[in-house]
PDB file with SEQRES, HELIX, SHEET and CRYST1 records, atoms N, CA, C and O in Angstrom:
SEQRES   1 A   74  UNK UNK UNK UNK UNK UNK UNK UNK UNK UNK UNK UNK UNK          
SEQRES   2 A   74  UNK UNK UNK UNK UNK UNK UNK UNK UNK UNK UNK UNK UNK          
SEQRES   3 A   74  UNK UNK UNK UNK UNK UNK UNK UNK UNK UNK UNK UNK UNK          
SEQRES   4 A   74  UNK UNK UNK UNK UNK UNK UNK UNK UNK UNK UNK UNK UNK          
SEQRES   5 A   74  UNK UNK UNK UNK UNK UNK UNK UNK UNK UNK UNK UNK UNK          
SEQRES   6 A   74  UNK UNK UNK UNK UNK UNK UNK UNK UNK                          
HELIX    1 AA1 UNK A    3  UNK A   17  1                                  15    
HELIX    2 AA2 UNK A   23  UNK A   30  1                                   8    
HELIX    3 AA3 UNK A   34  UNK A   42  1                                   9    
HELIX    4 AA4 UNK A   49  UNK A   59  1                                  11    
HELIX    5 AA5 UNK A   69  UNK A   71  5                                   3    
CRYST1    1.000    1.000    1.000  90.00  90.00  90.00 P 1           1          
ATOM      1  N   UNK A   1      11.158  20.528  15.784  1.00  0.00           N  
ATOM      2  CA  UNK A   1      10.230  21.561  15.322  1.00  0.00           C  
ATOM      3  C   UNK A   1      10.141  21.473  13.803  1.00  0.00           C  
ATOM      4  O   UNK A   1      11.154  21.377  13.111  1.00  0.00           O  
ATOM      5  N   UNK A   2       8.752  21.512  13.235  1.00  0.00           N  
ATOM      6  CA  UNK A   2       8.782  21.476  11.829  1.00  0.00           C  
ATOM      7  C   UNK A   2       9.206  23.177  11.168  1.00  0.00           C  
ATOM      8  O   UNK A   2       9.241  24.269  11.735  1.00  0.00           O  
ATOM      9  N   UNK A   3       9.426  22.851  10.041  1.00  0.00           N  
ATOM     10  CA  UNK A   3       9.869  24.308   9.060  1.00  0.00           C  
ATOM     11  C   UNK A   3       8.676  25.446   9.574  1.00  0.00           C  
ATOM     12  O   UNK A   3       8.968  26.448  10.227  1.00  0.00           O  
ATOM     13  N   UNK A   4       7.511  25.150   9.222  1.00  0.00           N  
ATOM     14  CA  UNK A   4       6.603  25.448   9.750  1.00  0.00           C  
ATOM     15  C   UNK A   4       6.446  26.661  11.137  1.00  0.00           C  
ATOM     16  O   UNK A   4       6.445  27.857  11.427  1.00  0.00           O  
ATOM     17  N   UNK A   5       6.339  25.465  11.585  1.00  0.00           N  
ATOM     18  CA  UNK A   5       6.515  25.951  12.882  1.00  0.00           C  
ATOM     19  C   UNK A   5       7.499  26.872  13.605  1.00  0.00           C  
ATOM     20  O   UNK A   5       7.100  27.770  14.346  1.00  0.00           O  
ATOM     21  N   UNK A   6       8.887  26.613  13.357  1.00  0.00           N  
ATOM     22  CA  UNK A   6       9.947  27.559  12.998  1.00  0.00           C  
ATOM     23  C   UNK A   6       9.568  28.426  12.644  1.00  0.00           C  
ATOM     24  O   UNK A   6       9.677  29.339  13.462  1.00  0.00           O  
ATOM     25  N   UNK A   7       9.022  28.746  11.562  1.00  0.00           N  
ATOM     26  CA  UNK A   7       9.320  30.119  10.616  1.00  0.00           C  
ATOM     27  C   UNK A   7       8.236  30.498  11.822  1.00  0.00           C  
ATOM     28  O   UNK A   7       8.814  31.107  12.722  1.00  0.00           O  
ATOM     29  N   UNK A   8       7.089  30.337  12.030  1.00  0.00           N  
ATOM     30  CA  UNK A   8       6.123  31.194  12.754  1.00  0.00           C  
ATOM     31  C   UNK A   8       6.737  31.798  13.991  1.00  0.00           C  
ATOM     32  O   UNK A   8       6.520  32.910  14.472  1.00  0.00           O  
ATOM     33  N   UNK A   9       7.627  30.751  14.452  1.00  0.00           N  
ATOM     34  CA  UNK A   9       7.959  31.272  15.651  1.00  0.00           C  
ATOM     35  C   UNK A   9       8.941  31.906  16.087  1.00  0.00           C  
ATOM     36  O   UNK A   9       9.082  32.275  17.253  1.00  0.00           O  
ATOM     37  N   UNK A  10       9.942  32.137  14.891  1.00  0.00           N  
ATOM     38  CA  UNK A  10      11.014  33.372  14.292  1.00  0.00           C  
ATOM     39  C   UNK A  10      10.164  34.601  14.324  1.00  0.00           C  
ATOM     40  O   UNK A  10      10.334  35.581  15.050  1.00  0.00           O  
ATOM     41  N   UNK A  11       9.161  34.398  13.374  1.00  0.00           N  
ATOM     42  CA  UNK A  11       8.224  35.547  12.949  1.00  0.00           C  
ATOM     43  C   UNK A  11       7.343  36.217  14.550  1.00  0.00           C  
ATOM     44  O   UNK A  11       7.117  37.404  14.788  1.00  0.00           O  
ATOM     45  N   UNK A  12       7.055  35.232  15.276  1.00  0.00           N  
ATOM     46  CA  UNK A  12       6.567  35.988  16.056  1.00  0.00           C  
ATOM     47  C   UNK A  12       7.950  36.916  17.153  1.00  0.00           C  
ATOM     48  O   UNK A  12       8.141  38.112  17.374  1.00  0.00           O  
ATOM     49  N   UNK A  13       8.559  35.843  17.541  1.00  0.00           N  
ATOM     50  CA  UNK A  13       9.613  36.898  18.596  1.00  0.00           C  
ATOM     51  C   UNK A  13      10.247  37.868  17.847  1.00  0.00           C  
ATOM     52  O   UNK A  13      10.817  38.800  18.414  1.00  0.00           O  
ATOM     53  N   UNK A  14      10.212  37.729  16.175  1.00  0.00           N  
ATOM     54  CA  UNK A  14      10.636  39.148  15.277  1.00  0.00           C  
ATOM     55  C   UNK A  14       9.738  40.338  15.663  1.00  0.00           C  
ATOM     56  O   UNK A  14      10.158  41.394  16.135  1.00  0.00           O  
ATOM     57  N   UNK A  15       8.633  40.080  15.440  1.00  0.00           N  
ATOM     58  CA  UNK A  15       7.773  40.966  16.068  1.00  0.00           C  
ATOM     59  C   UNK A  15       7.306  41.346  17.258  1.00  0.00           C  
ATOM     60  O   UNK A  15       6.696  42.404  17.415  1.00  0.00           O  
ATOM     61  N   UNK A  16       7.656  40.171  18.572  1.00  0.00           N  
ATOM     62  CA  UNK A  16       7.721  40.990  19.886  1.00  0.00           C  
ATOM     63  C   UNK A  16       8.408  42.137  19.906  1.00  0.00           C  
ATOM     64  O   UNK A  16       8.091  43.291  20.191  1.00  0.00           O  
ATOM     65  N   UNK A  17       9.977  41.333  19.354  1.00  0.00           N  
ATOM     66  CA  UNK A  17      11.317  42.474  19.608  1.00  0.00           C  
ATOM     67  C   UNK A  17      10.963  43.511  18.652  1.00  0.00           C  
ATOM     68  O   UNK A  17      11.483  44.483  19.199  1.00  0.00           O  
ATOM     69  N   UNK A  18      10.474  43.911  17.687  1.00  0.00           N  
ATOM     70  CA  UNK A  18      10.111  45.037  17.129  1.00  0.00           C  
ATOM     71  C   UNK A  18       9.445  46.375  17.978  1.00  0.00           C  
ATOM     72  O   UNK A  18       9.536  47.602  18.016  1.00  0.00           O  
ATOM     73  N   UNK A  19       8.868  45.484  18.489  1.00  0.00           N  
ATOM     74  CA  UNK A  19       7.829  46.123  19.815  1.00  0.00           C  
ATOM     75  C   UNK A  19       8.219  46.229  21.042  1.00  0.00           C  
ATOM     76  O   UNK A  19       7.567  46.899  21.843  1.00  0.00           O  
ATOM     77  N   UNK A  20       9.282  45.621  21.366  1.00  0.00           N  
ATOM     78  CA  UNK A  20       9.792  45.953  23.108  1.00  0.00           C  
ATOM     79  C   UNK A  20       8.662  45.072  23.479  1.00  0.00           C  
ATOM     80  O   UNK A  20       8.103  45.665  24.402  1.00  0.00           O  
ATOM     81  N   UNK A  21       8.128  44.132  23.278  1.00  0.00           N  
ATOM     82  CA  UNK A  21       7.622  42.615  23.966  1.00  0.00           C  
ATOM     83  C   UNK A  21       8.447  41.860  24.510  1.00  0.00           C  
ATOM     84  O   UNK A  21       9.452  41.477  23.910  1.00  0.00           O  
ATOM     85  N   UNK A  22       8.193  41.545  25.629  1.00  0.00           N  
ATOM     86  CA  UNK A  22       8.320  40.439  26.152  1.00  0.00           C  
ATOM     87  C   UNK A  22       7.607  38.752  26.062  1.00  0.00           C  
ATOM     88  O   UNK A  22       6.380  38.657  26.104  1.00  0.00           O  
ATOM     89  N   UNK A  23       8.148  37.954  25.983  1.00  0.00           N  
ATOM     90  CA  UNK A  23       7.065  36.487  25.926  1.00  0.00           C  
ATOM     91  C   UNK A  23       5.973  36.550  26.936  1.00  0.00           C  
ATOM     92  O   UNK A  23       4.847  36.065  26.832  1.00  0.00           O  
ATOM     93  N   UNK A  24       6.490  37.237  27.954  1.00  0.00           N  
ATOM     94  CA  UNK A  24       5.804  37.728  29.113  1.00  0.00           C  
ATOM     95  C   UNK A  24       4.244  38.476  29.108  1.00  0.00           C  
ATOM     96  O   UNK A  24       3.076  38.087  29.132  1.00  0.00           O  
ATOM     97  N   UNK A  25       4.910  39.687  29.065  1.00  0.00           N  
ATOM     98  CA  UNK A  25       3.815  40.619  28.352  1.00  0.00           C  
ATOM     99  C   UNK A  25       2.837  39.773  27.271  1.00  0.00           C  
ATOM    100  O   UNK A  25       1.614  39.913  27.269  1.00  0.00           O  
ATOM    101  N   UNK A  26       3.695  38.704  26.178  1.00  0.00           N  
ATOM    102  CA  UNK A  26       2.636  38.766  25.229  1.00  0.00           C  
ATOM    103  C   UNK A  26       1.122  37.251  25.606  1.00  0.00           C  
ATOM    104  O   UNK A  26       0.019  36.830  25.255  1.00  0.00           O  
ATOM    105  N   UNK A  27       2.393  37.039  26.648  1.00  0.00           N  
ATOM    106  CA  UNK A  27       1.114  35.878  27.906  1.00  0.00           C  
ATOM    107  C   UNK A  27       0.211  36.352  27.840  1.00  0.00           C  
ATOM    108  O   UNK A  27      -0.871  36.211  27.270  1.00  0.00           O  
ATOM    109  N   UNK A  28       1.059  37.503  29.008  1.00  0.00           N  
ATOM    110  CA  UNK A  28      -0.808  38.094  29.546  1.00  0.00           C  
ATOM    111  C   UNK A  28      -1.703  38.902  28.895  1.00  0.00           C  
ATOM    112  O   UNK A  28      -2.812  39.180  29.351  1.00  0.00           O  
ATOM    113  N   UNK A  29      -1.233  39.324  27.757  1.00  0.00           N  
ATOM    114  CA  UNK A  29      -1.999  40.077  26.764  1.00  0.00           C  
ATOM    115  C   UNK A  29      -2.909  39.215  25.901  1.00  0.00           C  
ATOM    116  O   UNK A  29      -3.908  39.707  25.376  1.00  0.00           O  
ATOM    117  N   UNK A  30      -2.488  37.591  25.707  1.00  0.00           N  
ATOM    118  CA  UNK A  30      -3.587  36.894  24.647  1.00  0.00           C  
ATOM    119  C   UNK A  30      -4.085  35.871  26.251  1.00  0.00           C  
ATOM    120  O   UNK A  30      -4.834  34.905  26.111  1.00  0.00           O  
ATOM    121  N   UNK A  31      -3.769  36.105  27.086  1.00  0.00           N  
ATOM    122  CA  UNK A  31      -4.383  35.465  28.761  1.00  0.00           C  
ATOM    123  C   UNK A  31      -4.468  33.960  28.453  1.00  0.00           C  
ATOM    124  O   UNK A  31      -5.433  33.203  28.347  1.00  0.00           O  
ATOM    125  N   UNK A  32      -2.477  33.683  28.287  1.00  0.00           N  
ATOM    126  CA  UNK A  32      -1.997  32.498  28.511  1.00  0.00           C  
ATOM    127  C   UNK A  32      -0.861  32.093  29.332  1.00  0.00           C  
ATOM    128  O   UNK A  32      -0.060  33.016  29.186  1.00  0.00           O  
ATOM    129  N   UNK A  33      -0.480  31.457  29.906  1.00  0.00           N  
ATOM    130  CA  UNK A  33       0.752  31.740  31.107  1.00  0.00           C  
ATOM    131  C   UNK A  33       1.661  32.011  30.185  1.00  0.00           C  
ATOM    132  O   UNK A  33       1.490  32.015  28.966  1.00  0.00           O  
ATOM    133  N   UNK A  34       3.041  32.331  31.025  1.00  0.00           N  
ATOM    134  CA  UNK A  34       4.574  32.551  30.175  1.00  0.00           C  
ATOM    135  C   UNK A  34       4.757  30.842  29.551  1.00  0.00           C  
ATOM    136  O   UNK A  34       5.018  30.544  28.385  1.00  0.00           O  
ATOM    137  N   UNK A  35       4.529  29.868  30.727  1.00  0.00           N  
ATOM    138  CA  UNK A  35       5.206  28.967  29.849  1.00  0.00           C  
ATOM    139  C   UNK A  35       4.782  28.117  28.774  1.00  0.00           C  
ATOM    140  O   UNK A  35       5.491  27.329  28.150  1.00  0.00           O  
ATOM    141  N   UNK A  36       3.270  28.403  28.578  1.00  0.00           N  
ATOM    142  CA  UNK A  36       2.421  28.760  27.204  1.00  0.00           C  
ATOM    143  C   UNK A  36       3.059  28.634  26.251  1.00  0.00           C  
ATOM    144  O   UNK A  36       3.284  27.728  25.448  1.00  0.00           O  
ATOM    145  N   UNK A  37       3.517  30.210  26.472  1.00  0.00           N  
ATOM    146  CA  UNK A  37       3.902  31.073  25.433  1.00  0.00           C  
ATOM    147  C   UNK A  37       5.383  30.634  24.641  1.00  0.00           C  
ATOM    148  O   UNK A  37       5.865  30.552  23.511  1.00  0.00           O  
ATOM    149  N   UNK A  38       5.777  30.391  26.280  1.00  0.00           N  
ATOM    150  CA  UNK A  38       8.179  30.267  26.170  1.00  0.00           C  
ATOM    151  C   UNK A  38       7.915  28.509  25.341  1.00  0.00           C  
ATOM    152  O   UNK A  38       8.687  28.357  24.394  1.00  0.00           O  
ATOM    153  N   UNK A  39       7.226  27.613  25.531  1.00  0.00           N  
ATOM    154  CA  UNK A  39       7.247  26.476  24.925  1.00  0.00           C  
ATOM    155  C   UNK A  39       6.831  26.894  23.610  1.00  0.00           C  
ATOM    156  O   UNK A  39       7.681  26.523  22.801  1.00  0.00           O  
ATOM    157  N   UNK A  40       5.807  27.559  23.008  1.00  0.00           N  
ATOM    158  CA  UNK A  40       5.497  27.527  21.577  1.00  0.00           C  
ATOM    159  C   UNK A  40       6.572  28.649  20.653  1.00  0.00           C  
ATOM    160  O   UNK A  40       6.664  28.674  19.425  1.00  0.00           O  
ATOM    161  N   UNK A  41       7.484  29.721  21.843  1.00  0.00           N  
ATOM    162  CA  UNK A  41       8.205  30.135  20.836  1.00  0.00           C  
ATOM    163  C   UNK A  41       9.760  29.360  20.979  1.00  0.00           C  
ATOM    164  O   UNK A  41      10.615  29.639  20.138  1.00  0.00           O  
ATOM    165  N   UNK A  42      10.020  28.542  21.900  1.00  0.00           N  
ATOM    166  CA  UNK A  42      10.880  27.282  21.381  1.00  0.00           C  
ATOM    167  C   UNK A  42      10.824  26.207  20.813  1.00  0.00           C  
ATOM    168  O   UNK A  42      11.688  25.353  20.619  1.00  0.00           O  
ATOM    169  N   UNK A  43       9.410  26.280  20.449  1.00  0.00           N  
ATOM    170  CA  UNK A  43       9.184  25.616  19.418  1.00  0.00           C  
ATOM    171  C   UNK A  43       8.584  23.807  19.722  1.00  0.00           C  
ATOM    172  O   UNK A  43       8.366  22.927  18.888  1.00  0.00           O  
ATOM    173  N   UNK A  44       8.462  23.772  21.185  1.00  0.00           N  
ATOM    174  CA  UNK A  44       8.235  22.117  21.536  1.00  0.00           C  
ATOM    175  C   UNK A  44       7.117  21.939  21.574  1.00  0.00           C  
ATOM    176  O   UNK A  44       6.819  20.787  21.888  1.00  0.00           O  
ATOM    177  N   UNK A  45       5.959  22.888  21.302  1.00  0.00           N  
ATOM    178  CA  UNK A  45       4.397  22.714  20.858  1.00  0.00           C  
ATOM    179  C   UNK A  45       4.159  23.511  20.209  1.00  0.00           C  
ATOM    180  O   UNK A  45       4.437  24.681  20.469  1.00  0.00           O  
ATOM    181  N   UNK A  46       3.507  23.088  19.046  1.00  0.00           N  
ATOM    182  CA  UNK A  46       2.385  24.321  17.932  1.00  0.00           C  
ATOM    183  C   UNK A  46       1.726  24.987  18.041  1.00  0.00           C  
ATOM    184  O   UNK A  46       0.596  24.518  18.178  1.00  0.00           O  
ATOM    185  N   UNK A  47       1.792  25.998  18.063  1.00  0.00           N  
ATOM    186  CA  UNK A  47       1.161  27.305  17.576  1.00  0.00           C  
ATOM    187  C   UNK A  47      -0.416  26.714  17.165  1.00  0.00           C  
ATOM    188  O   UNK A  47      -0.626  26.172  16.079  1.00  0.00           O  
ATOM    189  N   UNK A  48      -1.317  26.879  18.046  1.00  0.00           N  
ATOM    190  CA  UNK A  48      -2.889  26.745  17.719  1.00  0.00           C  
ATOM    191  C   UNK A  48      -3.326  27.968  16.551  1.00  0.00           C  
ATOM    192  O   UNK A  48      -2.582  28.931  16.363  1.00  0.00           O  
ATOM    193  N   UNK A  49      -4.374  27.828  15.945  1.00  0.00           N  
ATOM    194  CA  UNK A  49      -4.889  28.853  15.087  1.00  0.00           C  
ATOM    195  C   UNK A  49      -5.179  30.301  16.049  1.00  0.00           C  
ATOM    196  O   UNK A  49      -4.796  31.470  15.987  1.00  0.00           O  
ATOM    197  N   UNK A  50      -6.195  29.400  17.075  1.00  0.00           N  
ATOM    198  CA  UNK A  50      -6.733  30.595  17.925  1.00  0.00           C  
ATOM    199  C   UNK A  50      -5.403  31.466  18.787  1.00  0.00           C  
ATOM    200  O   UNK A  50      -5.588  32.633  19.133  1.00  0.00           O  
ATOM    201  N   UNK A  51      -4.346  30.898  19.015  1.00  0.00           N  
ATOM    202  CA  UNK A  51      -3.178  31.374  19.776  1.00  0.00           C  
ATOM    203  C   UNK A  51      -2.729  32.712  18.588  1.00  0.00           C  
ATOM    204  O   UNK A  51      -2.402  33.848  18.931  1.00  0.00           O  
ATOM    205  N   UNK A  52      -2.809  32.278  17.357  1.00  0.00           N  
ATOM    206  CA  UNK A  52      -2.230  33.197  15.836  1.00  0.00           C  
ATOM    207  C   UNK A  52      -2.795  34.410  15.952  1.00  0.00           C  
ATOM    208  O   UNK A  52      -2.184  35.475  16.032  1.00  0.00           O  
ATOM    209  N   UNK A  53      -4.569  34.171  15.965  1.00  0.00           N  
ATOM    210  CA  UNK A  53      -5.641  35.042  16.176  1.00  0.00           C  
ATOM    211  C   UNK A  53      -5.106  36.264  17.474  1.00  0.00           C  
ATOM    212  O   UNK A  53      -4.753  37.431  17.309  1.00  0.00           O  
ATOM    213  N   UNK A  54      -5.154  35.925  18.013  1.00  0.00           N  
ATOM    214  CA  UNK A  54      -4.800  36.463  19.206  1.00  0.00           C  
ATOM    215  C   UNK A  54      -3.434  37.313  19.156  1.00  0.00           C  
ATOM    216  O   UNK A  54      -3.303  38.377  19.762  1.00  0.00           O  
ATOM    217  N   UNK A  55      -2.610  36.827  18.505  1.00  0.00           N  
ATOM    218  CA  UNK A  55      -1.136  36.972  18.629  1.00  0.00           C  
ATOM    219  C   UNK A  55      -1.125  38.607  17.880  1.00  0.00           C  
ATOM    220  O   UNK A  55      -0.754  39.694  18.324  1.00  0.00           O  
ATOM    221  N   UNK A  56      -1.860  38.092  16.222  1.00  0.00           N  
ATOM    222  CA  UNK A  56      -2.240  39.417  15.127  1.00  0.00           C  
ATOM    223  C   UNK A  56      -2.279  40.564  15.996  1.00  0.00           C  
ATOM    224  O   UNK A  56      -1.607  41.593  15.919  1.00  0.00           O  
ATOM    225  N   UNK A  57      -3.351  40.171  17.015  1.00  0.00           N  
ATOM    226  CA  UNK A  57      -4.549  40.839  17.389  1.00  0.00           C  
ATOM    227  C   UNK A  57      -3.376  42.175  17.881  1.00  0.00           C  
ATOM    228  O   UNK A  57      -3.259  43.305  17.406  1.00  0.00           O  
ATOM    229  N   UNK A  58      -2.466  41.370  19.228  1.00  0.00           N  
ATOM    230  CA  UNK A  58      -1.259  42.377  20.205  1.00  0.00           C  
ATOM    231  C   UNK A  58      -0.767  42.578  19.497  1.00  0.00           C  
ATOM    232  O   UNK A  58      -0.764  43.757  19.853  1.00  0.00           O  
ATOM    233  N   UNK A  59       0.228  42.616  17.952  1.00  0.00           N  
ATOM    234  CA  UNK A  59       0.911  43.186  17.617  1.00  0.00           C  
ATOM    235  C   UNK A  59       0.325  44.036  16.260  1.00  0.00           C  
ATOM    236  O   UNK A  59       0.918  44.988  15.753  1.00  0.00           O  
ATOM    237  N   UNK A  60      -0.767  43.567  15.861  1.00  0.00           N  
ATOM    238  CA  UNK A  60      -1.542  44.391  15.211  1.00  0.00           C  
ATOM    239  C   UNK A  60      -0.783  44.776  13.727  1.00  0.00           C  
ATOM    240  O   UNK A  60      -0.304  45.747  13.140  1.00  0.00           O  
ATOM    241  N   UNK A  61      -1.124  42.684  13.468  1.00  0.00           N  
ATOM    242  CA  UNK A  61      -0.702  42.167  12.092  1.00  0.00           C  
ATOM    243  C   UNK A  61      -2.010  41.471  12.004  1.00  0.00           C  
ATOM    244  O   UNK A  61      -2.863  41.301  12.875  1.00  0.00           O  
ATOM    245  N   UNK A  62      -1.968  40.968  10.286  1.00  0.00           N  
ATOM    246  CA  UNK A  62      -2.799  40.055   9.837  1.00  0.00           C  
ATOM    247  C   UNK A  62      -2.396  38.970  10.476  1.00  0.00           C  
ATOM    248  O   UNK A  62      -1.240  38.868  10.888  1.00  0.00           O  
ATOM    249  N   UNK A  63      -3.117  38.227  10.600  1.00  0.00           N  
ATOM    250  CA  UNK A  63      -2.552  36.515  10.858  1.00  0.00           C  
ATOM    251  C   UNK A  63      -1.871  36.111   9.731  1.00  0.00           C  
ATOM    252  O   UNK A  63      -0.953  35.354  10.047  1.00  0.00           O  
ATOM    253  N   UNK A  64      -1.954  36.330   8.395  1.00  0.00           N  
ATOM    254  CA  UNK A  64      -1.151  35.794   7.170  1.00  0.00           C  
ATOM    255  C   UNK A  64      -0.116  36.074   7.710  1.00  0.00           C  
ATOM    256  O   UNK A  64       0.625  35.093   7.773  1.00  0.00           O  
ATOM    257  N   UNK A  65       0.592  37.610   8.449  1.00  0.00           N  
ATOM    258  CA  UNK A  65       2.294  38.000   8.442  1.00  0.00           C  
ATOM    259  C   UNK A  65       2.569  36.800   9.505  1.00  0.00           C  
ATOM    260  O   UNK A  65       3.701  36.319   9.455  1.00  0.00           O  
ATOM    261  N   UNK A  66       2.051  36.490  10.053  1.00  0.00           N  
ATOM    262  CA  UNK A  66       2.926  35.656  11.100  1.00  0.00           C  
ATOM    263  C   UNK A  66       2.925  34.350  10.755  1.00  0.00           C  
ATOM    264  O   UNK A  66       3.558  33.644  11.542  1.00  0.00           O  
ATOM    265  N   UNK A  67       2.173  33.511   9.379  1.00  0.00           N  
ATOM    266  CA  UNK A  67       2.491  32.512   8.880  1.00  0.00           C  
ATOM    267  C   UNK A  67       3.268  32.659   7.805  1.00  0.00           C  
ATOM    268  O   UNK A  67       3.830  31.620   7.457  1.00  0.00           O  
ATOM    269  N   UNK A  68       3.568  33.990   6.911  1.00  0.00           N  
ATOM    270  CA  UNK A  68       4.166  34.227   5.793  1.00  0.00           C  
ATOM    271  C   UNK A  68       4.821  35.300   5.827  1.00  0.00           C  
ATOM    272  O   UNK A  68       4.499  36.424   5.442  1.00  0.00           O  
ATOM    273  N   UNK A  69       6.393  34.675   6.623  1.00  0.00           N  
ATOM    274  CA  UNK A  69       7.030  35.933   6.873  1.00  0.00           C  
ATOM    275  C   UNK A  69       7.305  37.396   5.645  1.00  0.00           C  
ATOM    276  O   UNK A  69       7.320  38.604   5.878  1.00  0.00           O  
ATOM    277  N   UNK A  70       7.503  36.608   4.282  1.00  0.00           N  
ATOM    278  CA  UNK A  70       7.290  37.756   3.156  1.00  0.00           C  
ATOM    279  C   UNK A  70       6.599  38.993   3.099  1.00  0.00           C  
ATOM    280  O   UNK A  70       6.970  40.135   2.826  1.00  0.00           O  
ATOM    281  N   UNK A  71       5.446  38.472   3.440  1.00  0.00           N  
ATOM    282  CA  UNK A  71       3.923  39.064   3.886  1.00  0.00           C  
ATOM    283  C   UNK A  71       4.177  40.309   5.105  1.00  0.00           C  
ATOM    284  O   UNK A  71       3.343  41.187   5.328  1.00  0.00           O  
ATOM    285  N   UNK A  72       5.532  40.179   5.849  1.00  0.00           N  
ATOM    286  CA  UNK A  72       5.591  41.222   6.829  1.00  0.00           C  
ATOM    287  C   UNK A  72       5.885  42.808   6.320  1.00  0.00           C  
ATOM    288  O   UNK A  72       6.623  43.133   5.390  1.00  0.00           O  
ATOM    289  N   UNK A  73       5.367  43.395   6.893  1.00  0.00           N  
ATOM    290  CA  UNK A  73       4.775  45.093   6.574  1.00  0.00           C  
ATOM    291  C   UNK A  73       5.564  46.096   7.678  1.00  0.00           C  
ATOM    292  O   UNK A  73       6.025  47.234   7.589  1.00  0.00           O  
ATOM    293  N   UNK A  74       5.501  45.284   8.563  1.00  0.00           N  
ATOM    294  CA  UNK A  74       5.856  45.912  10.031  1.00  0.00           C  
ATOM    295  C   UNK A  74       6.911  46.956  10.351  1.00  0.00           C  
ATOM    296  O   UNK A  74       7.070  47.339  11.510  1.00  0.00           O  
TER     297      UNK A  74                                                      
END                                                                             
């Protein structure tokens, strides 16, 4: 997994668990399977733009916080 990619995907299960998310829940909420989801937050495929979009959308961040963890408000 690149640095990259890492940090996003720290940043996002930071913010499921903030929320009582599940990888589960956050499937079917951007209407992608679990193992979608469980591969991009272990990190063995990248995080698409449109997947980010989406991601903001359920936890109801900018897309910047979830590429720039600094940037988190939450």
């Amino acid at each position: 997994m690149q640095q990259d990619e890492a940090l996003i995907s720290t940043q996002v299960r930071a913010l499921l668990d903030e929320r009582s998310l599940s990888g589960s829940e956050l499937a079917r909420r951007i209407g992608a399977s679990q193992s979608y989801v469980s591969r991009r937050l272990r990190g063995e495929v990248p995080w698409r733009a449109s997947d980010l979009g989406r991601i903001a959308k359920v936890v109801n961040v900018p897309v910047a916080d979830l590429v720039d963890p600094a940037r988190t408000t939450a």
